[in-house]
C-alpha positions as CSV (number, residue, x, y, z in Angstrom):
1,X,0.0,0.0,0.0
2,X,2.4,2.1,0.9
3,X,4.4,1.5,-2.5
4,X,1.6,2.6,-4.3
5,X,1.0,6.0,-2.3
6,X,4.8,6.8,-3.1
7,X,4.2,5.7,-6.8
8,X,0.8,7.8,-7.0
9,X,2.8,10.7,-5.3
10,X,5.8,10.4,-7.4
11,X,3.3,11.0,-10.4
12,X,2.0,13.8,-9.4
13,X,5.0,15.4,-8.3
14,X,6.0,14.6,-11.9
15,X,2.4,15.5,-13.5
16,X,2.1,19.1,-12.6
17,X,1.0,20.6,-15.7
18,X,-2.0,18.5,-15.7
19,X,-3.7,19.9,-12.6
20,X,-2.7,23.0,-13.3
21,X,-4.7,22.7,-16.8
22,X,-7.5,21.2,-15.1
23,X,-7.8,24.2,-13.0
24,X,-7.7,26.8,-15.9
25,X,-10.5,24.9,-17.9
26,X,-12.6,25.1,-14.7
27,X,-11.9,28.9,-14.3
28,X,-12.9,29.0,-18.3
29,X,-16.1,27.6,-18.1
30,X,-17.1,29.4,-14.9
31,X,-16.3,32.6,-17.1
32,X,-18.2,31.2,-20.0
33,X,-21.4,30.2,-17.8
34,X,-21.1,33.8,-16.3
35,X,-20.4,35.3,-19.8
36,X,-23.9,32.9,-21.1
37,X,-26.0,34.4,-17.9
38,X,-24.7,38.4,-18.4
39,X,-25.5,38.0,-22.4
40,X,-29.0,36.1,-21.8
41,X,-30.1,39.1,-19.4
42,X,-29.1,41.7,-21.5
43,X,-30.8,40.3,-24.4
44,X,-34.1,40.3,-22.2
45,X,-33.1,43.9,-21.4
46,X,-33.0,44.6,-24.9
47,X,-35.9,42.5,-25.9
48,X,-37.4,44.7,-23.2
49,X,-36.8,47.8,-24.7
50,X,-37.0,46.9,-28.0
51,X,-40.8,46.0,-26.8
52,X,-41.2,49.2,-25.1
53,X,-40.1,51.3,-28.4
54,X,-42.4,49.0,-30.3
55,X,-45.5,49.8,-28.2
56,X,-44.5,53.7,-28.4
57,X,-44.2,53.8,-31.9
58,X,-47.4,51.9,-32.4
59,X,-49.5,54.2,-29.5
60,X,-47.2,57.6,-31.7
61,X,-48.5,55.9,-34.7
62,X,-52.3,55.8,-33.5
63,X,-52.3,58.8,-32.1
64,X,-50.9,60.7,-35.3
65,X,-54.3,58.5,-37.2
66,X,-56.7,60.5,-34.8
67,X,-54.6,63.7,-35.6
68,X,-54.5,63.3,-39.1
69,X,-58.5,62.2,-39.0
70,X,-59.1,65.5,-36.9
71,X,-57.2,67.5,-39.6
72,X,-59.3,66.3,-41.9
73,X,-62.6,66.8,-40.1
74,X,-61.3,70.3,-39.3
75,X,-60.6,71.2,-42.7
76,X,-64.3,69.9,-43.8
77,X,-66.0,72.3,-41.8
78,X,-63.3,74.9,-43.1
79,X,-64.1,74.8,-46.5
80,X,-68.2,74.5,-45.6
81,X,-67.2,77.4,-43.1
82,X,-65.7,79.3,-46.0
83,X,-68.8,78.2,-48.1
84,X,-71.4,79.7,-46.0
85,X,-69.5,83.1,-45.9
86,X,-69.5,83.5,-49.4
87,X,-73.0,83.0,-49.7
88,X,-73.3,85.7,-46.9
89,X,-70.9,87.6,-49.5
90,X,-73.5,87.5,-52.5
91,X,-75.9,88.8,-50.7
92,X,-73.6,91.8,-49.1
93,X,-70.9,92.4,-51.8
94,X,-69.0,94.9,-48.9
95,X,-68.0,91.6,-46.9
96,X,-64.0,90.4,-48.4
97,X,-63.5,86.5,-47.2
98,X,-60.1,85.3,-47.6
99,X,-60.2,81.7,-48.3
100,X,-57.0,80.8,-47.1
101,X,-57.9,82.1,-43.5
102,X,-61.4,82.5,-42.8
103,X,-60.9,86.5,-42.2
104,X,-63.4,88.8,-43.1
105,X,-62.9,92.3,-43.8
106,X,-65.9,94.7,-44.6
107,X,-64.9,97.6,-46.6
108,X,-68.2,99.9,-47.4
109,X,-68.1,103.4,-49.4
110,X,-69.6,105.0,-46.1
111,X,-67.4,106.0,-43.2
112,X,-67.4,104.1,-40.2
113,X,-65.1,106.6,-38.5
114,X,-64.3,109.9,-38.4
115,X,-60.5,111.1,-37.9
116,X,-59.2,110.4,-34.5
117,X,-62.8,109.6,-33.3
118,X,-63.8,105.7,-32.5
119,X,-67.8,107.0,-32.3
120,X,-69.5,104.7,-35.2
121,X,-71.0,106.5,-38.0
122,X,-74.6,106.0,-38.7
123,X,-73.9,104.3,-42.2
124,X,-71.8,101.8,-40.2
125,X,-74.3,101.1,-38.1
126,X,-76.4,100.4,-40.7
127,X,-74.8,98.2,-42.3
128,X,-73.9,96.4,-39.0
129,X,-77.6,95.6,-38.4
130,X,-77.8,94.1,-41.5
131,X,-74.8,91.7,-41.4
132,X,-73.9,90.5,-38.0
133,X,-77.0,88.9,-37.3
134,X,-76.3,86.3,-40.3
135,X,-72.3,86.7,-39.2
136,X,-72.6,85.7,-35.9
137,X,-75.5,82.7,-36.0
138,X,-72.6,81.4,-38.7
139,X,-69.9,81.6,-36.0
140,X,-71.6,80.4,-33.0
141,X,-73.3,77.6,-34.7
142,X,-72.9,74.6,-33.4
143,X,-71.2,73.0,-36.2
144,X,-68.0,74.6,-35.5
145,X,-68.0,74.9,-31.6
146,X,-65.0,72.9,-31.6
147,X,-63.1,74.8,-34.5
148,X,-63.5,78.2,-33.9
149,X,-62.0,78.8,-30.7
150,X,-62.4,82.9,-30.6
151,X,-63.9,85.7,-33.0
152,X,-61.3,88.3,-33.0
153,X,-62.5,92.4,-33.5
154,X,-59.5,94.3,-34.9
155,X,-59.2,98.1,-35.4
156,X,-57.2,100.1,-37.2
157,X,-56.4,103.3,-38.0
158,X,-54.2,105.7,-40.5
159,X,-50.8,107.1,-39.5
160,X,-52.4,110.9,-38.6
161,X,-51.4,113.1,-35.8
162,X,-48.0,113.1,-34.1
163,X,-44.9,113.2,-36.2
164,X,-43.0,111.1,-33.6
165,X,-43.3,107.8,-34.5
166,X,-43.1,106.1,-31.2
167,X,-45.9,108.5,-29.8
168,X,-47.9,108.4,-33.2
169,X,-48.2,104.5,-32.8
170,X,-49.1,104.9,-28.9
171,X,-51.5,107.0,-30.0
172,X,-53.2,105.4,-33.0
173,X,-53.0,101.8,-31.0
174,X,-55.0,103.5,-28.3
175,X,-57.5,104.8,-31.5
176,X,-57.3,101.6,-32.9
177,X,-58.8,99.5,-29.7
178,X,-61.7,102.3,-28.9
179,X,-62.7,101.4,-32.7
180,X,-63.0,97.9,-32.1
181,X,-64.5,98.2,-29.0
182,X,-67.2,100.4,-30.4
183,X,-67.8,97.8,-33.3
184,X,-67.8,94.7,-30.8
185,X,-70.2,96.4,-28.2
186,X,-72.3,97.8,-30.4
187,X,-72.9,93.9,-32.2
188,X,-73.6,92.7,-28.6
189,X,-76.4,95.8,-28.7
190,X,-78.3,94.5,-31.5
191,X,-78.1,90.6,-30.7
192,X,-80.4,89.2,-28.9
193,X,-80.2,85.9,-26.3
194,X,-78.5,83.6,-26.5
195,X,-76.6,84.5,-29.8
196,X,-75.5,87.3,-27.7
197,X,-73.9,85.5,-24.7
198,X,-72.6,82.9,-27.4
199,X,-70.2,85.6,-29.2
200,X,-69.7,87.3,-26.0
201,X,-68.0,84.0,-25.0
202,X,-66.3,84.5,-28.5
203,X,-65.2,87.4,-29.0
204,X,-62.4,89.7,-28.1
205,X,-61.0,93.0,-29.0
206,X,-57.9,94.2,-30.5
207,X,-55.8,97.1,-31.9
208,X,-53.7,97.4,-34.3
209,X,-52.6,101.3,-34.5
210,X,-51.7,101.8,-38.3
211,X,-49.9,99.0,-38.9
212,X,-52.2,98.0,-41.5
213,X,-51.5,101.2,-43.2
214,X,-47.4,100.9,-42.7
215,X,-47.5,97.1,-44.3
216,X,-49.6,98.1,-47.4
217,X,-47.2,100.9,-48.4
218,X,-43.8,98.9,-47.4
219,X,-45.4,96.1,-50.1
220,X,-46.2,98.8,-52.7
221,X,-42.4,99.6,-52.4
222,X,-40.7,96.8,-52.3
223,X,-43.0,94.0,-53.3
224,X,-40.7,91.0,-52.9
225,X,-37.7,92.0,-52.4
226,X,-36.2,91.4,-49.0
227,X,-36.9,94.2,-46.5
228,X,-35.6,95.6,-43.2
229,X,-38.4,96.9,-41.3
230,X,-37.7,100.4,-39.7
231,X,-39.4,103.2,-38.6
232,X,-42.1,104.9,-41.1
233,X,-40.5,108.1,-42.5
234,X,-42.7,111.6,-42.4
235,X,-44.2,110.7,-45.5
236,X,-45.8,107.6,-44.5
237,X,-47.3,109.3,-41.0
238,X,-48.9,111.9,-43.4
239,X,-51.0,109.3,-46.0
240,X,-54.4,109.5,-45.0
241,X,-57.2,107.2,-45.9
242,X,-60.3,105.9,-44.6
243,X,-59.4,102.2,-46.2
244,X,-57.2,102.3,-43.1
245,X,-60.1,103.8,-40.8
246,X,-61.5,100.0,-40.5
247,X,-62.3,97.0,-38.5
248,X,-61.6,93.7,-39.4
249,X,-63.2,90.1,-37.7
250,X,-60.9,87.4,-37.8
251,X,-61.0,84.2,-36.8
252,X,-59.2,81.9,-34.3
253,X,-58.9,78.7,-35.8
254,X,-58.2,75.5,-33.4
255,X,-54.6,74.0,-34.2
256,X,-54.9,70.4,-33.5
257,X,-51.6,70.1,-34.7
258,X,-49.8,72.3,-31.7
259,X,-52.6,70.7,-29.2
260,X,-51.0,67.5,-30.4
261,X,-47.6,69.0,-29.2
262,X,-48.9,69.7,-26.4
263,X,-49.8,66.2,-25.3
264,X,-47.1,64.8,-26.3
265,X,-45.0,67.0,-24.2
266,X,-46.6,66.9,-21.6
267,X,-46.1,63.1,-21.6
268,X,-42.6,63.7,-21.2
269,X,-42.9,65.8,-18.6
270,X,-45.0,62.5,-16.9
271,X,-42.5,60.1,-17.5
C-alpha cells in the first residue's frame, strides 16, 4: 500500500501541468457560464426595450391617425365654413372673405369713423344691423364649436397726428382699440339671447394702430424684395385714408396640430 501511495505521489509530483490545466479549464467555463448568464439578461433587457419602443411607436403611430383624421374633419368644416361666408358675401358684396384664412374684412363706401374719433357713424351702423345677425349665427353655430376657438374684432387706423413715431403708434393703438370696442359692443347691442352671450363668449377685442397702413405701403415699395423693417418716415405718418379707418373680424382657428404637441409634451414631462 504504501508503495503505491509513493508511486501515486511520485506521479504527481511529476504531472504538474495537468492539474494546473484542469484548474484553468474550470476557471474557463465558470467565465463562460457567467459570460452565457450576463449575455441572456441583456438580451431580455433589450428585448425589453426593444418592446417598449415598439409599443411607443405603435401608441405615436395611432395617435398621429386621430390627428390626421381631426385634420381632416377640421378642414371639412373649413371649406363648408368658407362656403357659408361666401354665400353671406353674394348677398352683401362689402363683406371680403379670404379663403386661405377665414378672415373677413368689410370695406363699405360709407365712413365708419371719423378722424381720431372711434364713435361709429350711422352708415356703419347700418350696415352692421344688416350683417352680424347672419355673421354671428354662422360663428356660433354649433357645427363649428369645436373649431373656432375665438372671434377676433381688430381696429385700425391711419398714420395721422403726431410726427413722432413712437408717440404716433401709442397714439393710434389706443384709437385703434376704442374702434373695435365700439364695433364689438355695439354687435352685442343689436343681438339678442343667447346669440348674444354665445359671441360674448367669442369674441375679443384688438388694436392694431396703423400698422395696416405701414404694411400696405412697405409692399407697394418693395413688393418682394427682402426688406428691413424700420421706422415709417414723415411721408408715410402723413397718408391719410379711410381704407385704413377700419375694422376687421378674424378668426381663431383650433390647431390640432400644436394641441397634439402639447400632449405629447406633456407626456414627457409625466415620464
Amino acid at each position: 500500500m504504501s508503495k503505491y501511495l509513493e508511486a501515486e505521489a511520485e506521479e504527481e509530483a511529476e504531472n504538474p501541468f495537468w492539474i494546473t490545466y484542469s484548474d484553468l479549464l474550470s476557471s474557463l467555463l465558470l467565465v463562460f457560464l457567467a459570460l452565457l448568464f450576463a449575455f441572456q439578461a441583456l438580451s431580455m433587457i433589450q428585448a425589453q426595450m426593444l418592446k417598449k419602443r415598439m409599443a411607443e411607436q405603435q401608441r405615436t403611430h395611432s395617435e398621429l391617425e386621430k390627428l390626421k383624421a381631426t385634420l381632416d374633419r377640421d378642414r371639412q368644416k373649413f371649406n363648408q365654413f368658407v362656403a357659408q361666408l361666401k354665400k353671406l358675401q353674394k348677398r352683401h358684396k362689402e363683406i371680403k372673405v379670404d379663403p386661405k384664412t377665414g378672415d373677413v374684412t368689410i370695406e363699405t363706401s360709407d365712413e365708419w369713423f371719423q378722424t381720431n374719433k372711434s364713435e361709429l357713424l350711422g352708415g356703419a351702423k347700418t350696415f352692421l344691423r344688416q350683417v352680424m345677425p347672419e355673421y354671428v349665427a354662422l360663428v356660433t353655430d354649433r357645427d363649428y364649436k369645436d373649431t373656432i376657438k375665438q372671434v377676433i374684432v381688430e381696429g385700425h387706423a391711419n398714420a395721422e397726428g403726431s410726427p413722432n413715431w413712437e408717440t404716433n403708434y401709442r397714439e393710434n393703438l389706443t384709437l385703434s382699440q376704442d374702434r373695435a370696442r365700439a364695433v364689438n359692443e355695439f354687435i352685442l347691442d343689436i343681438l339678442d339671447n343667447p346669440t348674444k352671450e354665445n359671441f360674448r363668449r367669442l369674441s375679443s377685442v384688438a388694436g392694431r394702430s396703423n400698422i395696416q397702413m405701414i404694411l400696405a405701403i412697405e409692399q407697394k415699395q418693395n413688393g418682394n424684395k427682402p426688406y428691413v423693417p424700420r421706422a415709417p418716415s414723415q411721408a408715410m405718418l402723413k397718408t391719410k385714408g379711410k381704407q385704413f379707418r377700419n375694422v376687421k373680424l378674424r378668426l381663431d382657428w383650433r390647431n390640432p396640430i400644436i394641441e397634439y404637441d402639447l400632449i405629447l409634451n406633456v407626456k414627457d414631462v409625466k415620464q
